[in-house]
C-alpha positions in Angstrom: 138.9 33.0 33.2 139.5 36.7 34.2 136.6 39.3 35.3 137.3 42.8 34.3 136.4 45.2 36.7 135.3 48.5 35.6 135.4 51.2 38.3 133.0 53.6 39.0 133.3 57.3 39.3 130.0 59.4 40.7 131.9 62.5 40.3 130.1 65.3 38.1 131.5 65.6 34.6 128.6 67.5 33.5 124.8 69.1 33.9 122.7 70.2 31.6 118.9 71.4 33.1 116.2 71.9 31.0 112.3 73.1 32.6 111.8 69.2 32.8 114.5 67.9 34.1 118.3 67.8 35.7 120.1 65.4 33.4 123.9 65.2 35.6 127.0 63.1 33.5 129.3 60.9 35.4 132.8 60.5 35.4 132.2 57.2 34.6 130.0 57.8 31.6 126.8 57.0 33.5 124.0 59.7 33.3 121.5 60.5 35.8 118.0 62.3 35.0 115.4 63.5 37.4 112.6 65.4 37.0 113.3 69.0 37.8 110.1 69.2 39.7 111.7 66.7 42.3 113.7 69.6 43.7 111.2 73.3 44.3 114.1 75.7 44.4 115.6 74.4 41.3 111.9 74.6 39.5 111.4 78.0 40.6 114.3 79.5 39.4 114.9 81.1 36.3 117.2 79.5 33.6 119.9 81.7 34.3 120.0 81.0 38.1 119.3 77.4 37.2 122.8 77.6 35.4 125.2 78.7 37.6 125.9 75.4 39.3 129.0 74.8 40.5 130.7 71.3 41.4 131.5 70.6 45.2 132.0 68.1 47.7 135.0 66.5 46.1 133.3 66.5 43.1 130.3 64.6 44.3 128.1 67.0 44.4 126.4 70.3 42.9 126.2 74.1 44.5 123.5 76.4 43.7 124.8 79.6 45.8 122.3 81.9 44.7 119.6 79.5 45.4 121.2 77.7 48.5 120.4 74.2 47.1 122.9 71.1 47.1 122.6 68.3 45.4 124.8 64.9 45.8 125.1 62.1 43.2 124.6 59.7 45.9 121.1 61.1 46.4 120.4 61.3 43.1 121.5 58.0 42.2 119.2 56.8 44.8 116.6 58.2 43.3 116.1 61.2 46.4 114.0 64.0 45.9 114.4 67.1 48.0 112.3 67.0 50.8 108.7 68.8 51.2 108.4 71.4 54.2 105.7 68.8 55.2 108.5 66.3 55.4 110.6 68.1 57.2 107.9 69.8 59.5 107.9 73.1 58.2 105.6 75.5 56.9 102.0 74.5 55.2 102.2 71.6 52.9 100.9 72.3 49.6 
């Protein structure tokens, strides 16, 4: 009896971001969704700056030039949100 092995491929096919959410497609068909409010500089921005994303890293991750925010599939298959100046020891936390 024979196991087929699908592999998997994390690189971005695709993003779509609504005010709710980053929703990123796979290579592999998977789809990840996050809440949008998991990551402050993406929240903030305005529609148009949320959409010009660009794929880096090999295709593994996601380039926000204009907002200097990076996002990886590895992070966001882990379920990572950006981390709070509080946990990062800067600034006031809110």
């Amino acid at each position: 009896m024979g196991i087929l092995a699908l592999r998997s491929d994390e690189r971005v096919a695709n993003v779509e971001l609504t005010d709710e959410a980053i929703v990123v497609s796979l290579q592999d068909g998977r789809t990840i969704s996050a809440p949008l409010i998991w990551f402050p500089k993406l929240v903030n921005a305005t529609a148009d700056q949320r959409n010009r994303w660009e794929i880096c890293s090999g295709g593994y991750g996601l380039h926000w030039e204009e907002l200097d925010e990076d996002l990886s599939t590895e992070g966001l298959l882990r379920g990572a949100p950006a981390p709070r100046d509080r946990d990062i020891g800067l600034g006031n936390s809110v």
